[in-house]
N, C-alpha and C positions, 0 to 999 in steps of 0.2 A: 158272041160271048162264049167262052169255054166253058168246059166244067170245074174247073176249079177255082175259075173268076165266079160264076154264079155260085158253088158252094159257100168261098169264102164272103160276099156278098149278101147273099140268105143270111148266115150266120152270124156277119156283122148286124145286119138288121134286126136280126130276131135277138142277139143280146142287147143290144141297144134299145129297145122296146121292153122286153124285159125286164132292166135295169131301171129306165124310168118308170115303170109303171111300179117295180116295189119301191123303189125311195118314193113315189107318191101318197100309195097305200102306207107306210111306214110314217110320213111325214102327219098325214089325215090322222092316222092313230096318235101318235104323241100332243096332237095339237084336242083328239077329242079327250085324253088319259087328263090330261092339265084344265080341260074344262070339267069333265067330271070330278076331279080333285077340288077344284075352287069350289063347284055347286054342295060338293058333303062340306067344307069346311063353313060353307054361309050359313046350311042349314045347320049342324051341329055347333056353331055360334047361337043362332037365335033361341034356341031350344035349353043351351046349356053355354053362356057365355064365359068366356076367361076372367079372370081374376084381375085385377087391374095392377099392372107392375109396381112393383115396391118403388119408392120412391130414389133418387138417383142417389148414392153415397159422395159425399165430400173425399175427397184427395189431396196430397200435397206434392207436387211436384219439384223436384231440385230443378233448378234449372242452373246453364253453363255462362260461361262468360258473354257466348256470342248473345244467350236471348236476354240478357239484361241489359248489353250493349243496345238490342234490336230498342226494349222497351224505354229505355231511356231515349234513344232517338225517335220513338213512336208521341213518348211525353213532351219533350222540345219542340218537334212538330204539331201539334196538338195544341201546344199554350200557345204556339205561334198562328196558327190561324184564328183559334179564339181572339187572339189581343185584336189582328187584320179584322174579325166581323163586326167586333163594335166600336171602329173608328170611327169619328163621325167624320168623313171625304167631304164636305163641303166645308167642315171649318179648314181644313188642309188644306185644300183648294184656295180659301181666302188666305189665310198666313202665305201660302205662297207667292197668289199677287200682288201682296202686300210689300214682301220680300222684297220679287221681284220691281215693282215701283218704286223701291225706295233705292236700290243700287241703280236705277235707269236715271232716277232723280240728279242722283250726286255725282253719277260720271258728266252727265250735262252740265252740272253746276262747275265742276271743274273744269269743265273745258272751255265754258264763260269767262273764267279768272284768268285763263292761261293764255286763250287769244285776246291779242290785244285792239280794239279797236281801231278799226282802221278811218275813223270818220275826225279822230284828234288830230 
């Protein structure tokens, strides 16, 4: 190894060491400055606590075409699932079969009338 390979070498190492070791120490201090910060804010809470926030003020908002557009399709959808949860699906169910049996009935029954028996 040369001299100017081990110079630059050393030097690399020794900044590189360096460098980690303060962002280390830098990092340990900011992390103990925010814990020290929170432990005076707990203690000067209990001793002397805040005032409790004023209560929230009312506002009126304009709104535009598109969020009336939005709310009214918010409301459509809305009524439309309420009306789907209080169906009662089994009377549907029945009216269905019902339906359904009564069209299965009468294509049979026409097609009794239509073919002619073949035993006259």
């Amino acid at each position: 190894m040369g001299f100017t390979t081990g110079l630059l070498g050393g030097f690399t190492l020794t900044a590189s060491l360096l460098y980690l070791s303060l962002s280390l120490h830098t990092a340990n201090r900011v992390h103990q400055a925010a814990l020290l910060h929170q432990q005076s804010l707990i203690l000067n809470h209990v001793v002397d606590p805040l005032p409790p926030p004023p209560p929230p003020t009312s506002r009126e908002v304009q709104t535009g075409v598109w969020e009336t557009a939005k709310d009214r399709w918010n409301a459509e959808l809305e009524g439309n699932v309420r009306k789907l949860q209080h169906v009662d699906w089994d009377g549907v169910r029945l009216r269905m079969e019902e339906g359904v049996s009564a069209v299965w009935r009468r294509a049979f029954e026409k097609g009794r009338e239509v073919v002619p028996d073949p035993a006259k």
